[in-house]
C-alpha distance (Angstrom), angle and dihedral (degrees) to the residues before:
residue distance angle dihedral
X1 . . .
X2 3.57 . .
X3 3.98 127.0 .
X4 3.64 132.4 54.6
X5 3.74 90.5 -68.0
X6 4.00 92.1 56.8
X7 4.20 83.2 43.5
X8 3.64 89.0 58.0
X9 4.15 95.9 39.5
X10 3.46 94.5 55.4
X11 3.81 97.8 58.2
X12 4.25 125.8 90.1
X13 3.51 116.6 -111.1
X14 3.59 94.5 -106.3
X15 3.74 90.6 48.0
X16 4.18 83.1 54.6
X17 3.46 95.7 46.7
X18 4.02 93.5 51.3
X19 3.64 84.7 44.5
X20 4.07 95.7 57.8
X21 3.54 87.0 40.7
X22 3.92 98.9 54.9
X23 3.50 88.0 48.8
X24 3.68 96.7 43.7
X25 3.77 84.1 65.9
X26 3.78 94.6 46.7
X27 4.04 80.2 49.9
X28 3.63 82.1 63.5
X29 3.71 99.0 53.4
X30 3.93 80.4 56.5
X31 3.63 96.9 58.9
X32 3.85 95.4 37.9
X33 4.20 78.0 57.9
X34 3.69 96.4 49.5
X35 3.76 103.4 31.2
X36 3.70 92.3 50.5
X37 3.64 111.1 21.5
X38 3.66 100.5 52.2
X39 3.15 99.4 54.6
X40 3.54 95.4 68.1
X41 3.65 91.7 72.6
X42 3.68 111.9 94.0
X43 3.83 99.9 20.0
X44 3.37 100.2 60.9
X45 3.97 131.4 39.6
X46 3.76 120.2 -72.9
X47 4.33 89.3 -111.4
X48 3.64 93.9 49.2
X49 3.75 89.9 42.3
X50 3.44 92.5 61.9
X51 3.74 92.7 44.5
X52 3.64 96.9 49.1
X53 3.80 87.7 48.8
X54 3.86 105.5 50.7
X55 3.88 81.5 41.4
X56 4.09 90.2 54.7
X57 3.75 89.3 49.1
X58 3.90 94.1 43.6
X59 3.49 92.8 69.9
X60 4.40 97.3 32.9
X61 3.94 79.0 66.2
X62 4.17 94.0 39.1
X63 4.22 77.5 49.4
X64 3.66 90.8 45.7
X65 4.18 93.7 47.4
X66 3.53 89.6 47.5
X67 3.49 94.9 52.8
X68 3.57 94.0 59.0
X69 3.53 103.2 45.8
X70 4.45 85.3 48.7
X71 3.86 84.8 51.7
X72 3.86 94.2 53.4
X73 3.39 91.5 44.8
X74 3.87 85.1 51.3
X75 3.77 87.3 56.1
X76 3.70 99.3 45.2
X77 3.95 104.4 -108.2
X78 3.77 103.2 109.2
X79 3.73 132.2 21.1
X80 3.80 125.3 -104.5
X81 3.64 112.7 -55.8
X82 3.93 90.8 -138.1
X83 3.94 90.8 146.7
X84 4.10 84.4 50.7
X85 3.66 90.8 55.8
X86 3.35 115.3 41.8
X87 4.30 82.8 51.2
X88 3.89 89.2 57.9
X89 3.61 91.0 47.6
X90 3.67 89.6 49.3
X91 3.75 92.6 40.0
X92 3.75 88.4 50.8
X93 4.21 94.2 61.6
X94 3.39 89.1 46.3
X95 4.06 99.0 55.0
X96 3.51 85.7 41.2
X97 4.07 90.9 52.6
X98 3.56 97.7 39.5
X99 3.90 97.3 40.9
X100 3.77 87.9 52.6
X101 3.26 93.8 55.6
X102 3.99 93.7 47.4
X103 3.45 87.3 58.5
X104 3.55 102.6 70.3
X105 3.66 139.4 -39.8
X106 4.16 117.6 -38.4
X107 3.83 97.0 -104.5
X108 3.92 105.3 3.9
X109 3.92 115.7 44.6
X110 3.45 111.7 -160.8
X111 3.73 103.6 -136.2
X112 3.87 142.0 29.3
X113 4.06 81.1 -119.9
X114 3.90 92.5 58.8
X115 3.51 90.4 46.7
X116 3.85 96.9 49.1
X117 3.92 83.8 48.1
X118 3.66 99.8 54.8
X119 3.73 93.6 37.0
X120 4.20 85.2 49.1
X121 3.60 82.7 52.1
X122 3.66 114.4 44.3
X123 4.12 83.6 45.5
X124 3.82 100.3 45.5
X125 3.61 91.4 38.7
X126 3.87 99.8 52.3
X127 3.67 93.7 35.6
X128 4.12 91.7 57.3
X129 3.95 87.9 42.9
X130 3.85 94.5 56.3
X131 3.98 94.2 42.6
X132 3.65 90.5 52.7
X133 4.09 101.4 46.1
X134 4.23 79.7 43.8
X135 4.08 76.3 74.1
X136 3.66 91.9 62.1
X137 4.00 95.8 56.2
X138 3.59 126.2 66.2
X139 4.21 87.7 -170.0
X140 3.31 115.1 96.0
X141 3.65 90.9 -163.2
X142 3.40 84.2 61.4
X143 3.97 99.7 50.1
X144 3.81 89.3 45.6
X145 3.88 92.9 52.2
X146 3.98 84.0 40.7
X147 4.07 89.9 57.7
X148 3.43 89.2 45.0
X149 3.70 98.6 50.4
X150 3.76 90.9 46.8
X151 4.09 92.5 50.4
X152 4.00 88.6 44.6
X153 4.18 89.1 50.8
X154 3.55 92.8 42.0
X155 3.75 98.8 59.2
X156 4.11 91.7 36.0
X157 3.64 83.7 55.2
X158 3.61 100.2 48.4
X159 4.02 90.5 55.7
X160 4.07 101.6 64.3
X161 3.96 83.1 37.9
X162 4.44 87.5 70.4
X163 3.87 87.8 -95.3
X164 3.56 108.2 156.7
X165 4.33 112.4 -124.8
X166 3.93 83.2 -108.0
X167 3.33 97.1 49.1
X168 3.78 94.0 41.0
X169 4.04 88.2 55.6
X170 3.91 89.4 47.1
X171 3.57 98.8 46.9
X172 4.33 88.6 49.5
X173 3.58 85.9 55.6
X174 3.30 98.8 51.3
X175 3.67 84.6 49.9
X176 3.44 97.3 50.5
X177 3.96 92.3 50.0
X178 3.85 99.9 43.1
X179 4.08 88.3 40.9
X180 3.25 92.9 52.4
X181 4.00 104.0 43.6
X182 4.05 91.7 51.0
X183 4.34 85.5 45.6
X184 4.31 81.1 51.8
X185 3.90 84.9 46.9
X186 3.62 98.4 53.7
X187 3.40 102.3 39.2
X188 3.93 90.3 48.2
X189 4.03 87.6 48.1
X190 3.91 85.0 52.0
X191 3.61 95.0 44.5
X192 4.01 87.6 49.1
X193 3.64 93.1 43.3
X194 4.26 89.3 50.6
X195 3.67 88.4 46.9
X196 3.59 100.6 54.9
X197 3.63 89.5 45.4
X198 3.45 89.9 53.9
X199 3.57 95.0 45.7
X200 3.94 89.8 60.7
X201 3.36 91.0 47.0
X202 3.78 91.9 57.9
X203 4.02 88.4 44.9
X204 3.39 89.5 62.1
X205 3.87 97.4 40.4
X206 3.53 84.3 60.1
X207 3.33 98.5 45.6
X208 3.71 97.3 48.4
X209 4.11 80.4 44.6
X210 4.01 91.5 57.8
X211 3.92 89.7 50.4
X212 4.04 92.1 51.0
X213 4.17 85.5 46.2
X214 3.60 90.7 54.0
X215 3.85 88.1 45.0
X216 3.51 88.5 54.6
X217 4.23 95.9 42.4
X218 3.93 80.3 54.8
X219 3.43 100.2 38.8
X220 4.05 89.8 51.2
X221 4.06 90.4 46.0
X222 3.55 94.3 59.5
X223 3.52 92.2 43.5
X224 3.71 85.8 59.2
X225 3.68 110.5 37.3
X226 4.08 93.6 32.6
X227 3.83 92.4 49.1
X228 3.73 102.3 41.7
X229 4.02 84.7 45.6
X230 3.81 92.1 44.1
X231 4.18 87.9 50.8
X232 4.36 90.8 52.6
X233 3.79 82.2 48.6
X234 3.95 95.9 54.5
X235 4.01 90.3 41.8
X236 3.63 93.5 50.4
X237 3.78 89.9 47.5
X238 3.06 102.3 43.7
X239 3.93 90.8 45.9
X240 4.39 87.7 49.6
X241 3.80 83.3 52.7
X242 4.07 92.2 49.2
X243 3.82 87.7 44.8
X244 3.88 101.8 43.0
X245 3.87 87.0 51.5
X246 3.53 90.8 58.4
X247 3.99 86.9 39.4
X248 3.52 93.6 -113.8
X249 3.91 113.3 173.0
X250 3.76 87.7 -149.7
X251 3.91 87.7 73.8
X252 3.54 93.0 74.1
X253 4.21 85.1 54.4
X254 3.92 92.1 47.6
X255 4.47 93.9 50.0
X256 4.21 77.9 48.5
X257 3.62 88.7 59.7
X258 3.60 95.5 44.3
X259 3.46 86.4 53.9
X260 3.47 101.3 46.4
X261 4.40 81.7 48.7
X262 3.96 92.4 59.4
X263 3.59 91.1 55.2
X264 3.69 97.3 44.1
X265 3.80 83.7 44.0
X266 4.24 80.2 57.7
X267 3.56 90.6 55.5
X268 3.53 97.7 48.1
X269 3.75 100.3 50.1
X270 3.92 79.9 47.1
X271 4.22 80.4 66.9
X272 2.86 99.1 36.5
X273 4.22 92.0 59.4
X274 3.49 82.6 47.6
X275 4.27 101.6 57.8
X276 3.87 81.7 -122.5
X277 4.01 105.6 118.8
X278 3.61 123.0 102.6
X279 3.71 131.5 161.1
X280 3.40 126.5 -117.7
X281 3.75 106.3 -150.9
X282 3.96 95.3 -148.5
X283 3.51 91.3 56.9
X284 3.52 92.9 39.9
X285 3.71 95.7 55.4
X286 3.82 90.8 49.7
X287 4.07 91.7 49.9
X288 3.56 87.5 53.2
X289 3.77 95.9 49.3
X290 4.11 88.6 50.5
X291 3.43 94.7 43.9
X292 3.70 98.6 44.1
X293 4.17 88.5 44.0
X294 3.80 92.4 49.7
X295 4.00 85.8 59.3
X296 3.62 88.5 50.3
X297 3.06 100.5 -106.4
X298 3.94 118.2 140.5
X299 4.04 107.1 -134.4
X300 3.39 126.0 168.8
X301 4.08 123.0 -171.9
X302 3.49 125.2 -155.9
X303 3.82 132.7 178.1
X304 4.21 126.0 65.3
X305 3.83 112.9 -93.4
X306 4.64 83.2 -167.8
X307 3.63 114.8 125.5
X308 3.67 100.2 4.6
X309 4.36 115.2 144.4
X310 4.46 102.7 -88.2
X311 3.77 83.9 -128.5
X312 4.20 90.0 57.0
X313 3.53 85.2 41.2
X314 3.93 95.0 56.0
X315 4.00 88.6 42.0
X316 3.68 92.4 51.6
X317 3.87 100.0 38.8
X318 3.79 91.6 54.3
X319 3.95 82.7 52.4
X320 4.11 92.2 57.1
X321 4.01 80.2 45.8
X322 3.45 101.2 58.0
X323 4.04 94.6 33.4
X324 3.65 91.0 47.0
X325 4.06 92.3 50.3
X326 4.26 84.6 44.8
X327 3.87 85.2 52.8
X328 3.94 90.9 60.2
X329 3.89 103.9 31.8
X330 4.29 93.3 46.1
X331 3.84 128.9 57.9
X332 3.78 125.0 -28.6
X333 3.56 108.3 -73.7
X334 3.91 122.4 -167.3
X335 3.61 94.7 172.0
X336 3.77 143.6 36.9
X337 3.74 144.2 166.1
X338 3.48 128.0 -150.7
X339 4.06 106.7 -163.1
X340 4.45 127.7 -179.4
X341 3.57 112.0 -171.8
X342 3.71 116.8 179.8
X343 4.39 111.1 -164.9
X344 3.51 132.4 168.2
X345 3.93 105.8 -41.4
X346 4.31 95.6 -23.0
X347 3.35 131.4 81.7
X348 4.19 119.2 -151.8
X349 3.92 125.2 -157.1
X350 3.78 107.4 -175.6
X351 3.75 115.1 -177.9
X352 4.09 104.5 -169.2
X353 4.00 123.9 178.4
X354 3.31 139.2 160.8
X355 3.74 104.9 -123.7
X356 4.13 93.6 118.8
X357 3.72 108.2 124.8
X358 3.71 110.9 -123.6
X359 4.19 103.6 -112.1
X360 3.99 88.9 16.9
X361 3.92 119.2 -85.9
X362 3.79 126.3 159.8
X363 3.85 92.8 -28.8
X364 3.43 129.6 131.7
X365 3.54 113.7 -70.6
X366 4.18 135.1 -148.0
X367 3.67 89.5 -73.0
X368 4.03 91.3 50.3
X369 3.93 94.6 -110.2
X370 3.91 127.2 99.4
X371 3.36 133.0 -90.3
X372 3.08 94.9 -117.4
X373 3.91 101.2 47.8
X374 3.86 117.4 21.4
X375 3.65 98.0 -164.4
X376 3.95 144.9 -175.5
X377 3.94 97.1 -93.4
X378 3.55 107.7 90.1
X379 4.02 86.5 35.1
X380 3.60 91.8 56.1
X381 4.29 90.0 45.5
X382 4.01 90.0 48.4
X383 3.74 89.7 56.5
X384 3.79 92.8 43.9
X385 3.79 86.5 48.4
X386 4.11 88.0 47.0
X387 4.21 86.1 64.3
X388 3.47 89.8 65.5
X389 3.56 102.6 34.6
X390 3.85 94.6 -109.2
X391 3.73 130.9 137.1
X392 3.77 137.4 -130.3
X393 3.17 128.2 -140.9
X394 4.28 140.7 -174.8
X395 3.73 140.8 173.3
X396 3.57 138.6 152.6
X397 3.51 125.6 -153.3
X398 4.20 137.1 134.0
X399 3.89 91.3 28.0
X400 3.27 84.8 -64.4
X401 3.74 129.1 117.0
X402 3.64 123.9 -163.7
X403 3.70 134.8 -176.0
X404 4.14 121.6 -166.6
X405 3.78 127.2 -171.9
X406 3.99 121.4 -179.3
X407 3.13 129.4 -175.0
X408 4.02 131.1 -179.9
X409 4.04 119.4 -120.2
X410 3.56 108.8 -118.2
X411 4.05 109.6 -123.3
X412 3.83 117.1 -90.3
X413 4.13 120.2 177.3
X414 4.34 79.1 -147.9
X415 3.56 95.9 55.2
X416 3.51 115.0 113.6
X417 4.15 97.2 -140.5
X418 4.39 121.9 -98.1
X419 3.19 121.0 -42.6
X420 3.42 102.8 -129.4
X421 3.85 129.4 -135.3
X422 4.01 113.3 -7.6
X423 3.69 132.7 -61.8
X424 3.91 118.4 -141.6
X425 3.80 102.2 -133.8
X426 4.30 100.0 166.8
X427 3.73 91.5 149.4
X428 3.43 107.0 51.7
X429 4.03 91.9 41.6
X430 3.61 83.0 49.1
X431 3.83 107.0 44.0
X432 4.34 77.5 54.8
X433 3.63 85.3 91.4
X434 3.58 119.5 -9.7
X435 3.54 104.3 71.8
X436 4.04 87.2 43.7
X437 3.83 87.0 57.6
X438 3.47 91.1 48.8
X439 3.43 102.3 51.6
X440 3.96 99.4 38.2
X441 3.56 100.7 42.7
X442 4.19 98.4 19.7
X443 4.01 93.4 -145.9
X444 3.46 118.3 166.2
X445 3.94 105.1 -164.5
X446 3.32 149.2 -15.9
X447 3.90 130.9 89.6
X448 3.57 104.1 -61.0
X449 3.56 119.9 -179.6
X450 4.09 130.0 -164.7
X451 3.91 134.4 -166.2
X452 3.91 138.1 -164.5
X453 3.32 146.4 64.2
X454 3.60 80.1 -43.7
X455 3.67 100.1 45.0
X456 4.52 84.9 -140.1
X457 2.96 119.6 -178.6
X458 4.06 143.7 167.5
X459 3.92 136.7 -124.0
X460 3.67 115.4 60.5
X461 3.82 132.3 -42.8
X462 3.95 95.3 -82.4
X463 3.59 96.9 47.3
X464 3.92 109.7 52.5
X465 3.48 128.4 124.8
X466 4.24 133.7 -151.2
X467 3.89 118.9 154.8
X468 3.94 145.6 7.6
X469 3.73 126.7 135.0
X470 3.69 98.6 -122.0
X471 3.97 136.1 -30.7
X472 4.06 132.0 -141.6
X473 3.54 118.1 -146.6
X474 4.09 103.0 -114.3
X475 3.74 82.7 68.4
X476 3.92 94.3 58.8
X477 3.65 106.4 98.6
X478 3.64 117.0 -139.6
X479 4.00 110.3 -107.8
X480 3.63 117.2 -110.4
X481 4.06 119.5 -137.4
């Protein structure tokens, strides 16, 4: 868009606001022009009129230059225009001198119109050259001692110049309180003009802070759906290759898992890209319990995940992701327990194993990650926790490695109060996938593993599979006819 309307469209805000205020200033070296340069004509000869009025203007457009150069200085795209300043303040005692002294005679002006002139002058003119170097400090010691100086000069000034004491007194005063209200208005207009600058600044911050959280949320969904995926994958492979070697028919079932597992891991990413994964808890429990089983590893889960918040739900199923997944990829655990405990207004998900190597080794450590590799799991579940004001917590100790998430119930009039204690609910967690499995793909043993939302699975009840990050092949346990 062309014109001055398109001009002033395509700038920022904070480029418009240090527009209006540049030319607010200019605006001032207007009215300095007019308010004390006009006047002149008509009480005072047509000569020194003139005089007094090109010498008025002179230093509105020294004023306005100055303010300029002060205000890109303010902004950071010049230095300090020291040089700049000290001239107007020089500049300024001599208009105020010499237009005085136009006026009317050094010690005896002839008229009360002279007199109103050169007092007019030596106040407007001293006030508008103090406001205007005020731009050039950001110390408001310094402005206040700069008012002050300007009021003190102004009234010594006015006494050799045939100001009465009175008059000398009053004209200071005037000084002090015209100075000093156009210093206030340009350090407010620089404190504005800083502020909104600021203010964008932070905008984009968080902006630019939004895209790395996504980044993150993304980065930490992949981790958890790819690697849990990923570790089913290497079981199930490694179990085909175990199988086939023994020439097992059932190895030709386990590579048709795997294969139906990369393209469920297809669908998932797809979700995940989309911000549309949650966890369901249930199912995640019951993944965990397959996958953890099919690595021969004896896990037992106790505690009801029914009628819990779906955002708890999601917090706490991507814990029983992650811990399952640190279950397989740390130690050599024989054993773990898988407990929900609902009480008062907090519920408790405590995922306990016994993969701790006696004397320490490459087991998980306080922070739940090995030794050896401290990664981005736990990290990623304390931040997911964080959303929904929940804590994480980790320790090993005794050979035994236990992982605790809580996280408080939000308030709800229909809630029926805490449950109290824990519920074993084994059946329903594992009908979730088991008897699905069973039914839709009819497979009688073997390891079978599942993924999803879900966490489904095949093979019978005891030997399902749903989530883990990733898997290395010592902790694949050899199948048993």
């Amino acid at each position: 868009m062309s014109g001055p309307s398109g001009w002033w469209r395509g700038k920022s805000t904070p480029a418009k606001v240090e527009t209006y205020t540049r030319w607010s200033f200019h605006f001032f070296s207007v009215i300095e022009a007019v308010s004390i340069g006009l006047p002149v004509f008509g009480n005072v000869s047509a000569a020194r009129s003139w005089a007094l009025f090109l010498l008025v203007c002179g230093h509105s457009v020294f004023c306005a230059v100055t303010a300029s150069r002060a205000l890109d200085w303010v902004r950071g795209t010049r230095r300090r225009p020291r040089r700049t300043l000290i001239a107007l303040a020089v500049g300024t005692c001599a208009v105020d001198v010499v237009g005085a002294l136009l006026a009317g005679t050094p010690w005896h002006p002839t008229s009360d119109g002279e007199f109103l002139v050169a007092s007019s002058l030596l106040v407007g003119v001293t006030a508008f050259g103090a406001g205007t170097i005020a731009l050039g400090t950001r110390d408001r010691r310094r402005m206040t001692y700069a008012v002050l100086g300007a009021a003190a000069g102004a009234g010594a000034l006015s006494v050799p110049l045939g100001f009465p004491g009175p008059a000398a007194l009053v004209t200071a005063v005037l000084v002090l309180l015209t100075a000093g209200f156009l210093t206030f208005t340009a350090a407010f207009s620089v404190w504005l003009l800083d502020a909104v600058y600021e203010l964008d600044a932070a905008r984009e911050t968080r902006a630019r802070l939004a895209v790395a959280e996504e980044r993150l949320r993304f980065g930490r969904d992949l981790h958890d759906v790819m690697g849990r995926n990923l570790a089913v994958i290497a079981l199930k492979s490694e179990l085909a290759v175990q199988l086939a070697r023994r020439g097992r028919p059932e190895a030709v079932d386990q590579m048709t898992e795997v294969q139906r597992i990369a393209q469920e891991s297809q669908r998932e990413v797809r979700e995940v890209v989309r911000g549309y994964r949650d966890a369901d808890l249930a199912n995640e429990l019951a993944g965990a319990q397959g996958v953890l089983t099919a690595a021969g590893i004896d896990c037992a889960i106790t505690g009801s995940a029914a009628e819990l918040p779906a955002q708890v739900q999601s917090a706490l199923g991507w814990v029983v992701r992650e811990a399952t997944t640190n279950v397989l990829r740390h130690g050599d655990a024989r054993r773990c327990a898988l407990t929900l405990r609902v009480a008062e207004d907090r519920v408790t998900l405590t995922v306990e194993n016994d993969g701790v190597p006696e004397g320490g080794g490459p087991g998980p450590g306080p922070d739940g990650n090995s030794g050896e590799r401290r990664g981005t799991g736990l990290v990623g579940l304390r931040e997911r926790l964080g959303v929904v004001d929940g804590v994480l917590r980790a320790d090993a100790s005794g050979g035994m490695f236990r992982l605790a998430a809580e996280v408080p119930l939000p308030v709800s009039p229909d809630r029926d109060g805490p449950g109290g204690g824990t519920v074993d609910e084994p059946a329903d967690v594992h009908r979730a996938d088991g008897a699905n499995s069973a039914q839709d793909r009819g497979r009688g043993r073997g390891m079978d593993s599942g993924t999803g939302k879900g966490g489904t699975g095949g093979g019978d009840p005891g030997t399902e599979t749903g989530t883990s990050s990733a898997a290395f092949p010592h902790q694949v346990r050899e199948a048993r006819p």
